[in-house]
N, C-alpha and C positions, 0 to 999 in steps of 0.2 A: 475343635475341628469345625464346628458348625460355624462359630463367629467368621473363621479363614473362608468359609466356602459362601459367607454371606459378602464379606467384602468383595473375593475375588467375582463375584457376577455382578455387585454392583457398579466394580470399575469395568466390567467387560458391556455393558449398558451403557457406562457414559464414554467407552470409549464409541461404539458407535453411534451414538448421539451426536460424537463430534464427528464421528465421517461422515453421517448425515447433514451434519450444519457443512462441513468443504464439502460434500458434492452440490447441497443447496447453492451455495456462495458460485462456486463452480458454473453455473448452471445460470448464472444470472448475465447481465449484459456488460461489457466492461464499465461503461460508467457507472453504475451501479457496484459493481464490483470495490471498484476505488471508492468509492462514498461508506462501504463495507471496511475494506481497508485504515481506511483514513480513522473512521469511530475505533476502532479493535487498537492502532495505536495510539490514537489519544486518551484513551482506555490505561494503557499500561506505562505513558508519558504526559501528564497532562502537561499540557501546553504554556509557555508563559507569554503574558498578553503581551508584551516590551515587542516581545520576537515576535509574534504573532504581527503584530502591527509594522515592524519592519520588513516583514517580511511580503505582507501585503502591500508596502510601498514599491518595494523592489519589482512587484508581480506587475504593479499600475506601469512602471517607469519602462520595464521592458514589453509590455502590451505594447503602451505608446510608440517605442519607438519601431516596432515592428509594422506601428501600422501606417508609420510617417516614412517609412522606408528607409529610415536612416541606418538601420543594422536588416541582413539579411536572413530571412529563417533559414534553418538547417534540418533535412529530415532524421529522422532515429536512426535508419537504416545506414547515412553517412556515419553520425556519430559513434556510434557501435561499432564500423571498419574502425575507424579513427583508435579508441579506445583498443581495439584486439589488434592494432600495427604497433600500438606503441607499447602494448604490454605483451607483445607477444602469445596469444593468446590464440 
């Protein structure tokens, strides 16, 4: 009984440990937030360079044209209608 009453407080410890680390997270600014996001799943995906680096071309090619005018930005708040008209949502 003692072994079960040692485990059960020590997972009741690291469970608020982790409410403690999300309300920390929580609490921070969103970019920082994302920077937090980003590490936790590279964490549990690490990344492969191939994609990494295509993917960073992809990121360079539609900067650029966003800032040549040649394609127009869209804000979140459109895309999100868009997305909940076509799924129903």
């Amino acid at each position: 009984m003692r072994a079960n009453t040692a485990a059960k407080r020590i997972m009741e410890e690291n469970v608020l440990s982790i409410k403690d680390i999300i309300n920390e997270a929580e609490s921070l600014p969103v970019e920082e937030r994302v920077i937090v996001v980003d590490r936790l799943l590279k964490s549990l995906n690490s990344p492969d360079a191939n994609i990494e680096e295509e993917w960073l071309k992809v990121a360079k090619r539609r900067l650029s044209e966003l800032r040549s005018g040649k394609v127009k930005p869209v804000s979140g708040k459109e895309v999100f209608a868009k997305i909940r008209a076509r799924f129903d949502l």
